[in-house]
N, CA, C and O of each residue as an XYZ file, in Angstrom:
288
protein
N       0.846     -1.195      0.000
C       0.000      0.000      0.000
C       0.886      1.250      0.000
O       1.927      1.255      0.656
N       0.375      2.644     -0.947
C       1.583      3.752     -1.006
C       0.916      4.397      0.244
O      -0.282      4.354      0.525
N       1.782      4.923      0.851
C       2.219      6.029      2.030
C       1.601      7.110      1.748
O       0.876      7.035      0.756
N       1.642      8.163      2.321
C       1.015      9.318      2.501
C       2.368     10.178      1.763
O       2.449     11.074      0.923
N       3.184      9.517      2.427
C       4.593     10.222      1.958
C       5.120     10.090      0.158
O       5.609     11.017     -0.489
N       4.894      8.921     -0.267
C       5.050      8.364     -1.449
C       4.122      9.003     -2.544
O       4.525      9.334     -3.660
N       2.647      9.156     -2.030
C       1.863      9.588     -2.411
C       1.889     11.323     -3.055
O       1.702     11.729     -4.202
N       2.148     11.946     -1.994
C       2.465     13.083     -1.911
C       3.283     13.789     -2.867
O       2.963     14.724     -3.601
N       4.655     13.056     -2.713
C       5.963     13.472     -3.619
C       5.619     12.904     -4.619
O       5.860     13.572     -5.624
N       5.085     11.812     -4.834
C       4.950     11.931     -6.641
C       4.576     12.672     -6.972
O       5.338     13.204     -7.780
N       3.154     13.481     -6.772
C       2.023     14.548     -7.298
C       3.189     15.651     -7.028
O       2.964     16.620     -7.752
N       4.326     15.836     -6.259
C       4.474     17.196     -5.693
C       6.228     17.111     -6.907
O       6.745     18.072     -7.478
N       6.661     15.781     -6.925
C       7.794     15.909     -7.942
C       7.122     16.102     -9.860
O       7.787     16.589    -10.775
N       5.707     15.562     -9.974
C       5.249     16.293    -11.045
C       5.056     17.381    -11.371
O       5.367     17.942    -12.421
N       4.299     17.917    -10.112
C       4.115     19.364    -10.502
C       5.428     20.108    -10.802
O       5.445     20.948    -11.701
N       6.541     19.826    -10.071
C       7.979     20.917    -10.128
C       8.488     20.327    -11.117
O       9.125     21.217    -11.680
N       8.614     19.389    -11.692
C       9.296     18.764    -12.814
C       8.665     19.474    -14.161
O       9.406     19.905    -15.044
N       6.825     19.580    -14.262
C       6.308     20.268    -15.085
C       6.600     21.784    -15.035
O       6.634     22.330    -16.137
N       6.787     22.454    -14.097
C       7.659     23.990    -13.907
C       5.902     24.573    -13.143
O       5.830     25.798    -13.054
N       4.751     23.871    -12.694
C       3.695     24.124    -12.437
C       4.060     24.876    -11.328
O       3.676     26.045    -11.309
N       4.853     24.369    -10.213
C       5.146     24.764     -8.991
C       6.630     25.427     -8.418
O       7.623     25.657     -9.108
N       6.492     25.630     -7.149
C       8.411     25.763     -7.069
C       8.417     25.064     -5.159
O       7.531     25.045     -4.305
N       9.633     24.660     -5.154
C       9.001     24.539     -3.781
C       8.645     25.832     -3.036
O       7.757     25.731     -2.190
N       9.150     26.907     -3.206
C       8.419     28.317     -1.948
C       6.777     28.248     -2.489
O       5.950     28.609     -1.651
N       6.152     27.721     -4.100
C       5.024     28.542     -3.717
C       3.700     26.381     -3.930
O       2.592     26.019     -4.326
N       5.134     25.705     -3.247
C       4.064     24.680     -3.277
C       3.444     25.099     -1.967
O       2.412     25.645     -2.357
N       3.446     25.162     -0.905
C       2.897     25.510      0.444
C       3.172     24.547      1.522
O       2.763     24.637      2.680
N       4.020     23.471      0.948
C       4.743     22.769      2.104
C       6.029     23.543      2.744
O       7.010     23.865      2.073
N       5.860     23.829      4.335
C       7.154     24.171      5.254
C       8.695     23.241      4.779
O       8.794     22.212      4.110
N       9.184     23.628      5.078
C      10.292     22.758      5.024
C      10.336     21.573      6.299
O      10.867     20.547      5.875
N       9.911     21.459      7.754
C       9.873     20.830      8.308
C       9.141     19.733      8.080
O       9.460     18.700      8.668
N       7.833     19.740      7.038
C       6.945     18.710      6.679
C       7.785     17.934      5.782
O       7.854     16.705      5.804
N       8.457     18.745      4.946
C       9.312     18.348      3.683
C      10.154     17.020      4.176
O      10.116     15.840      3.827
N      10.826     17.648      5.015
C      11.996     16.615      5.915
C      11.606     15.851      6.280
O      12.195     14.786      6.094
N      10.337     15.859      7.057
C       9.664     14.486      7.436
C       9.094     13.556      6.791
O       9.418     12.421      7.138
N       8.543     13.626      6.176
C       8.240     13.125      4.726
C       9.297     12.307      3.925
O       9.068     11.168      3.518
N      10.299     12.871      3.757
C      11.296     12.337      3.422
C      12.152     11.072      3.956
O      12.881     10.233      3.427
N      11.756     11.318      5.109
C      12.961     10.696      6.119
C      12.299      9.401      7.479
O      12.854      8.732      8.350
N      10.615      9.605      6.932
C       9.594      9.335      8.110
C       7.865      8.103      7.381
O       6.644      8.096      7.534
N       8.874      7.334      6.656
C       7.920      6.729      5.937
C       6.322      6.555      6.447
O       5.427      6.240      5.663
N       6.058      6.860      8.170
C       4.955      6.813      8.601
C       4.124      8.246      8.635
O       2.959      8.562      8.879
N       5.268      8.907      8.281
C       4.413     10.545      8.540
C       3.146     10.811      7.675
O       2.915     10.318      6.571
N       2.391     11.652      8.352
C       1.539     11.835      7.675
C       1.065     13.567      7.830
O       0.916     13.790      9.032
N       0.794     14.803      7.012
C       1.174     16.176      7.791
C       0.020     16.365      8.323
O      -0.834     15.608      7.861
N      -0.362     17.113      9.155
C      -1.398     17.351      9.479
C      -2.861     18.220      8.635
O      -2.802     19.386      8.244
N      -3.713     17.596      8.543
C      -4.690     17.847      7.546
C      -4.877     19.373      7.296
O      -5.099     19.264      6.090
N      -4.944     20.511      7.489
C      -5.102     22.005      7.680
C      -3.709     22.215      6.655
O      -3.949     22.920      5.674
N      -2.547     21.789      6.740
C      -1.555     21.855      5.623
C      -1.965     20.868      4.746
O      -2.332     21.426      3.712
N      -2.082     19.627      4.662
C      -2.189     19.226      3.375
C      -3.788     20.095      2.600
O      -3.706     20.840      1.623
N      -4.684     19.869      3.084
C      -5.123     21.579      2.838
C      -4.600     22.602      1.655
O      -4.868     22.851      0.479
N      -3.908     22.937      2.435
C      -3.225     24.753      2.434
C      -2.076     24.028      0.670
O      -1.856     24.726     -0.319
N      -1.709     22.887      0.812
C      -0.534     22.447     -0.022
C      -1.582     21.942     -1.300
O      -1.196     22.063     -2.463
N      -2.714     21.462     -1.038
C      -3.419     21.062     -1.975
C      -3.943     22.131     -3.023
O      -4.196     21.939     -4.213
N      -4.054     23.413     -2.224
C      -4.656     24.708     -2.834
C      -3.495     25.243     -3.508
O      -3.560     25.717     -4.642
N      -2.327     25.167     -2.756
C      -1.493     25.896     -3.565
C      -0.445     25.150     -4.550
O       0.355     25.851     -5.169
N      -0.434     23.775     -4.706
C      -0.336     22.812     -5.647
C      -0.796     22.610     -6.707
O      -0.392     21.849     -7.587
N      -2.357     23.806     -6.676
C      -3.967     23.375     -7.787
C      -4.140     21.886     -7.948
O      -3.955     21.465     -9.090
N      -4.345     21.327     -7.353
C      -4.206     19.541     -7.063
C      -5.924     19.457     -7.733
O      -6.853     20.071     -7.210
N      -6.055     18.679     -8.821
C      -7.501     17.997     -8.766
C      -8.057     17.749     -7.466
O      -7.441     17.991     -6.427
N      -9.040     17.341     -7.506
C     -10.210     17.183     -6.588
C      -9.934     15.605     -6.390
O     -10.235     14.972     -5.378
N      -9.383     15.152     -7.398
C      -9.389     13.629     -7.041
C      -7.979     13.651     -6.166
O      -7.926     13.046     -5.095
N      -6.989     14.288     -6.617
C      -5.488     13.994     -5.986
C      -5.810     14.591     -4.616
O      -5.409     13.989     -3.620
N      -6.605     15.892     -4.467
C      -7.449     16.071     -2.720
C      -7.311     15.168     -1.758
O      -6.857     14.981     -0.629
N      -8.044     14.538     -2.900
C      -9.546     13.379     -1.807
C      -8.276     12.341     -1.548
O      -8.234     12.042     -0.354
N      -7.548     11.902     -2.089
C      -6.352     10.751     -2.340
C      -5.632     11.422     -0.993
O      -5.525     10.399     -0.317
N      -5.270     12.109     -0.464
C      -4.359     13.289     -0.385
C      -5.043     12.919      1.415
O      -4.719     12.145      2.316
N      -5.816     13.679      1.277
C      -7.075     14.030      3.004
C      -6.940     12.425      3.149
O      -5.971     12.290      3.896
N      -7.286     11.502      2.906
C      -7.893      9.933      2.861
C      -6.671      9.424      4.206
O      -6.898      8.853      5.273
N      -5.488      9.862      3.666
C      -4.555      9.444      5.126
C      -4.719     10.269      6.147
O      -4.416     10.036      7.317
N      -5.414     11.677      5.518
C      -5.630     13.009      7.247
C      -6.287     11.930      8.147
O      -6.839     10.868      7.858
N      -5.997     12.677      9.585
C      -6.797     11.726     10.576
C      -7.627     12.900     10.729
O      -7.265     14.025     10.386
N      -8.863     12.592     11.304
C     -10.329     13.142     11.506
C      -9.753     13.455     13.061
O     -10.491     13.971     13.900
């Protein structure tokens, strides 16, 4: 099963690879970044993935994919 983390950086290494994004205006901190990286269980807290989804322009489906690991 993909990770929250795995998940994430693919959608987030497409967008910067396509020139869509940069990292300052994807809306991930750098501390989420690191964890993510380094924290195969992490998952960020839903209010940023949020905030990263909006400023990513993420479909509605990559959202919903996205929130599905947020905890309630």
């Amino acid at each position: 099963m993909e990770t929250f983390a795995q998940k994430f950086l693919k959608i987030y290494d497409r967008k910067i690879l396509s020139g869509e994004i940069t990292f300052s205006t994807s809306g991930i901190n750098k501390n989420n970044f690191t964890r993510l990286c380094i924290d195969p269980e992490y998952v960020m807290p839903k209010e940023e993935i949020l905030t990263c989804c909006e400023k990513m322009h993420l479909s509605e489906e990559e959202k919903e994919a996205l929130l599905a690991y947020a905890e309630e």
